[in-house]
N, C-alpha and C positions, 0 to 999 in steps of 0.2 A: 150366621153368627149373630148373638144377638149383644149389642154395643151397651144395650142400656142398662143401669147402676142397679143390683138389684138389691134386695132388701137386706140380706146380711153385710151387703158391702154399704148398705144404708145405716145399721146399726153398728158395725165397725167404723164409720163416719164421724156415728155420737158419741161412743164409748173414746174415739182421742181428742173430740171435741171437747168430751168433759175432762176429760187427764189435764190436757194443757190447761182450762180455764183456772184448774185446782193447783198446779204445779209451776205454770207459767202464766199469770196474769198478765194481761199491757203492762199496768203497771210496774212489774216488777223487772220486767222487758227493758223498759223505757230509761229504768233507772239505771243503766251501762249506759246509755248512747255516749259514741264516742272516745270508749274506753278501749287498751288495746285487745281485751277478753272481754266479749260480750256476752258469753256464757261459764258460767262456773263449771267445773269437775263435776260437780253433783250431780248437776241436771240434767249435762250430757248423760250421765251412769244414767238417769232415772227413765232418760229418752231409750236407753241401750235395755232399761228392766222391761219397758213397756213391750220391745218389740218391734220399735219402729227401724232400725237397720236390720233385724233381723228377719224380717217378715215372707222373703222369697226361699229360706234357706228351710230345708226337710228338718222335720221331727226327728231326733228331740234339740238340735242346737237352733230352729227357728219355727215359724209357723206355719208353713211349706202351702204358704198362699203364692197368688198371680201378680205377676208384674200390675195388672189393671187394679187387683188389692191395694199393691204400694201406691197405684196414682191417687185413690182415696183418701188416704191417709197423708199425702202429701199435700192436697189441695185443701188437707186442715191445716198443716203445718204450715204452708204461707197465708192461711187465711188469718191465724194467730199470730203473723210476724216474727216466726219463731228462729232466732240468729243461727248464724254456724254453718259449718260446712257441711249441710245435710244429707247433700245426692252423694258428695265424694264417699260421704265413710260409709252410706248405706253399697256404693261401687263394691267399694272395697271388700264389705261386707258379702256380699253377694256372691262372690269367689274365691273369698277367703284369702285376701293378700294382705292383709294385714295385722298381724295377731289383735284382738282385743277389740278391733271395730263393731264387732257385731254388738257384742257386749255395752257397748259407750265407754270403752276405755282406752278408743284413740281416736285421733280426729284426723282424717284424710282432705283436705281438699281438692279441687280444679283448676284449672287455667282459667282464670279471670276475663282473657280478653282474646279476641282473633286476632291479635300482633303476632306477628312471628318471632319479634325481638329476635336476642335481649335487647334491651330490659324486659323482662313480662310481669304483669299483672297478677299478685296470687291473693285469694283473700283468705284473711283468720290466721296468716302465716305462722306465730306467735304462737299460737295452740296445736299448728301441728302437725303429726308422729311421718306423715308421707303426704305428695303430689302428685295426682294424676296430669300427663300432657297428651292431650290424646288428639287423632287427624280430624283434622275439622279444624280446629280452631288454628291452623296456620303453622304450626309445628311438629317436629318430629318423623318430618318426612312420609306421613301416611303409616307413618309405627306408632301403637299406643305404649308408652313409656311412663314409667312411675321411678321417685326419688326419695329418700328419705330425709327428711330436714332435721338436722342435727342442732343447726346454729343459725339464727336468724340474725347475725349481724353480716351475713353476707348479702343481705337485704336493707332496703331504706323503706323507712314507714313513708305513706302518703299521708302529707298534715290534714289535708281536711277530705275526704273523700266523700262522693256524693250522697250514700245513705251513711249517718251515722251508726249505724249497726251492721255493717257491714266491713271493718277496718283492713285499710290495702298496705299492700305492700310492693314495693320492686324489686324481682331478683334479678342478678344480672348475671348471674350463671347459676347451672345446672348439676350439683354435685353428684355423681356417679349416677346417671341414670341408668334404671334395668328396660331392654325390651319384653312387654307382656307380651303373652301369646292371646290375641285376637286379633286374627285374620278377618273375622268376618265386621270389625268394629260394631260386637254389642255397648262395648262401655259408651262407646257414643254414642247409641240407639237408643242404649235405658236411661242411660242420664239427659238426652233430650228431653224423652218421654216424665222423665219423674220434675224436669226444670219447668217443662211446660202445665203442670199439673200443679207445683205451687204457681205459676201464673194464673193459671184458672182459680185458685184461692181467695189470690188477690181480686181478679172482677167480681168472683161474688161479693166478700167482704165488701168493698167498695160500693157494690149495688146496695148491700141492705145498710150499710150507713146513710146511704143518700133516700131512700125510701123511708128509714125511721125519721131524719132528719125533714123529711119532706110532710110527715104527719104532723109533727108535732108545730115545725115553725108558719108561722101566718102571717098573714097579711091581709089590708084591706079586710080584717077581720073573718077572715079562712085562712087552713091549711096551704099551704102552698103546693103541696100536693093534688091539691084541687083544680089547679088550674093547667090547663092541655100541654104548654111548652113545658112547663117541668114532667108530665102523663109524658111523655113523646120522650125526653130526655131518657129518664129510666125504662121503659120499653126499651129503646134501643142496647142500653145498657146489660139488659135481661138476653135480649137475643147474642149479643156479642159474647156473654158468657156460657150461653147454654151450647151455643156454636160451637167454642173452642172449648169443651167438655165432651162435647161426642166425636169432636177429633180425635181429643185424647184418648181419649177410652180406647178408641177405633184403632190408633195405634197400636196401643198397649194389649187388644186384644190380639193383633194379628202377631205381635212378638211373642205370646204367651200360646200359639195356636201355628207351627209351621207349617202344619200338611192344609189349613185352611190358604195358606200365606201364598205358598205354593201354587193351588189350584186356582186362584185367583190371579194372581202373577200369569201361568199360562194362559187363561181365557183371554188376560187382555193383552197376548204379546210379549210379553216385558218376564225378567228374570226375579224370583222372590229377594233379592238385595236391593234390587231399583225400586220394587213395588215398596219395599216396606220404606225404602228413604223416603219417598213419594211421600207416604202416609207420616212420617216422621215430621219431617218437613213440611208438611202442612201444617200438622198440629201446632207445634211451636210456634211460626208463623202468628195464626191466630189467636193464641194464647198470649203470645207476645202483645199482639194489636189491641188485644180485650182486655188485659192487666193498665196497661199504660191509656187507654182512649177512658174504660171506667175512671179510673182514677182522678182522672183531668176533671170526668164531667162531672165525678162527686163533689170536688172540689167547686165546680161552677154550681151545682147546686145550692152547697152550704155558704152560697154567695161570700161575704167576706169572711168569714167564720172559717173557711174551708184553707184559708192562706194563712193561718194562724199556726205556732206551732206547738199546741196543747194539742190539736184535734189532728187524729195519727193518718189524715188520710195524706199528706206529703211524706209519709214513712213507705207507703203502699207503694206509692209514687215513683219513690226512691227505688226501691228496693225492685220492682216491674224493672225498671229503669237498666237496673244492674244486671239481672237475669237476662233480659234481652240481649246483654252482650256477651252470656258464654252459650254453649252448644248449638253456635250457631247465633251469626247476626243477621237482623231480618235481608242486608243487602244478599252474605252469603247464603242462606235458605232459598232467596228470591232466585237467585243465580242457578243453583243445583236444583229447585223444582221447574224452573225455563228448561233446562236441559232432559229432565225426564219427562214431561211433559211433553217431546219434539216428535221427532218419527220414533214410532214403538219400536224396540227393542226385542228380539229375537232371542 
C-alpha cells in the first residue's frame, strides 16, 4: 500500500488552498473572533458548492473520492483556520443523516470534550441543525447517538472559551436522542482520521510561518534563520509534521482499503477493528503532539512578536488545543494504544 500524497491529491491540495484564500481570507476569518456564529450562511453553502462535505459520497450527489482524499483537503482546512463544525457535518454528510449537509445547508457538530457529563461540552451550538455523541468520548454507552437541536436555550454559552473562533456551549440534557446504526464505530474512526488531519494543517501552517518569519527577521545583522538553534528548532518541527502526515494518510488508507486492513491484521495476530484503532490512535496521538509542540515553538521563534495578538499563531494554538480534546484525548489514546499494544490478540 502505498501511504504517500500523490499528485492529484497534490493538486486537489492547491485547488482548496486557493478556494479558501479567495473566499476565506484570515482576515475576514479573524473578523468574527468571539462572535456567537463564526461563520456565515453563505460560506458554509460555498464550502458545501466546493465539495468539501461532499467528497467521500458517489457520482452524482459527490465526488466519490477516499477518505485519504478528505484528509487532504482537511489538512487545508485547518491550515486556513477555517471555523465550524467541519468533521461533524462532513459525518453526517458521508451517510446521509442529515438532510442538506452535504450540500452546506446544515451544520452538524460533535461532542466537544471526553466528560461523560452532563453538562457536555458542544461547539457552534447556535448554528446547529443536529449532534453527534459518539463512544469514545465517554458517552452514550458505546452507542453512537445523534440529536437534533431545536433550541439552544436549553444550553449556556461559555463567556470566554479558549479559542475565539471556536464558541462553546453547555448542554445539560440530551433532547430525544436517536441510536445510529454503527456497530463497527466508523463515525469515530473517520472523524478521528479527518480531526487529526486538520491537526496536521496546523504544524505545517505553523512550520512555514516560523520559517518565513525566520528569513526575513535578523539580528546581529543576519537572518535569524542562519543561526543553528533556530536550523534545529524548525527541523524538528518539519519532522514532527511529516511524522504525523504519514500516520494519517496510513490510517486513512487502511479505512479506505479493508481487505488490505484485514490481511495485515492477521499477519500480525490481532483482529482488522484493533489494527485499525491501533493505526487510528496513533495518528491522532501525533497529530495532536505536532499541531500543539509546532505551535508553541512558532511562537518561541517569532520571539516576542509571537505572544502578540495580531500574529494568528495563538489562533493555531488554540484551536490544536481544542481538537486535542475531541476524538480522543491524548490521556484516552494513550490508554487504548497500552492496551493494543499488550499480548496480540487472536
Amino acid at each position: 500500500m502505498d501511504f504517500r500524497v500523490s499528485e492529484g491529491q497534490r493538486e486537489l491540495a492547491e485547488g482548496i488552498r486557493s478556494m479558501l484564500a479567495g473566499r476565506l481570507p484570515l482576515e475576514r476569518i479573524r473578523a468574527r473572533e468571539g462572535e456567537e456564529r463564526v461563520i456565515d450562511a453563505d460560506d458554509w453553502a460555498g464550502l458545501g458548492d466546493t465539495g468539501v462535505f461532499a467528497l467521500t459520497l458517489p457520482e452524482p450527489a459527490g465526488t466519490g473520492l477516499a477518505l485519504a482524499d478528505a484528509a487532504v483537503v482537511f489538512e487545508e482546512l485547518g491550515r486556513a483556520l477555517v471555523p465550524g463544525p467541519l468533521v461533524g457535518t462532513f459525518l453526517a454528510a458521508s451517510r446521509d443523516l442529515v438532510p442538506g449537509a452535504a450540500e452546506g445547508r446544515a451544520m452538524v457538530g460533535v461532542l466537544a470534550s471526553s466528560d461523560g457529563g452532563p453538562p457536555w461540552l458542544v461547539e457552534h451550538l447556535s448554528s446547529l441543525h443536529a449532534v453527534f455523541f459518539l463512544p469514545g468520548g465517554g458517552v452514550g454507552g458505546g452507542r453512537s447517538l445523534m440529536t437534533t437541536i431545536r433550541d439552544a436555550s436549553i444550553a449556556r454559552r461559555v463567556a470566554a472559551p479558549l479559542d475565539p473562533l471556536t464558541p462553546l456551549w453547555q448542554l445539560s440534557e440530551l433532547p430525544a436522542p436517536l441510536t445510529l446504526d454503527d456497530p463497527d464505530h466508523e463515525l469515530f474512526r473517520d472523524g478521528a482520521i479527518l480531526t487529526a488531519a486538520l491537526q496536521v494543517g496546523h504544524a505545517v501552517e505553523t512550520l512555514e510561518l516560523a520559517v518565513a518569519y525566520a528569513k526575513e527577521r535578523e539580528q546581529f545583522g543576519k537572518p535569524i534563520g542562519s543561526f543553528q538553534a533556530i536550523q534545529h528548532l524548525c527541523a524538528d518541527m518539519l519532522v514532527r509534521a511529516e511524522v504525523a502526515r504519514a500516520a494519517v494518510h496510513a490510517a486513512a488508507c487502511l479505512a479506505d482499503a479493508p481487505d488490505v486492513l484485514e490481511a495485515e491484521a492477521a499477519a500480525a495476530g490481532s483482529t482488522p477493528f484493533a489494527w485499525q484503532q491501533r493505526a487510528v490512535a496513533g495518528a491522532k496521538l501525533l497529530a495532536d503532539e505536532a499541531a500543539i509542540t509546532n505551535a508553541r515553538v512558532a511562537i518561541q521563534v517569532h520571539g516576542g512578536m509571537g505572544y502578540t495578538w495580531e500574529v494568528p499563531l495563538h489562533l493555531h494554538l488554540k484551536r490544536s488545543r481544542v481538537l486535542a480534546t475531541t476524538f480522543g484525548t491524548s490521556a484516552y489514546l494513550s490508554s487504548l494504544l497500552g492496551g493494543l499494544l499488550g499480548p496480540t490478540r487472536a
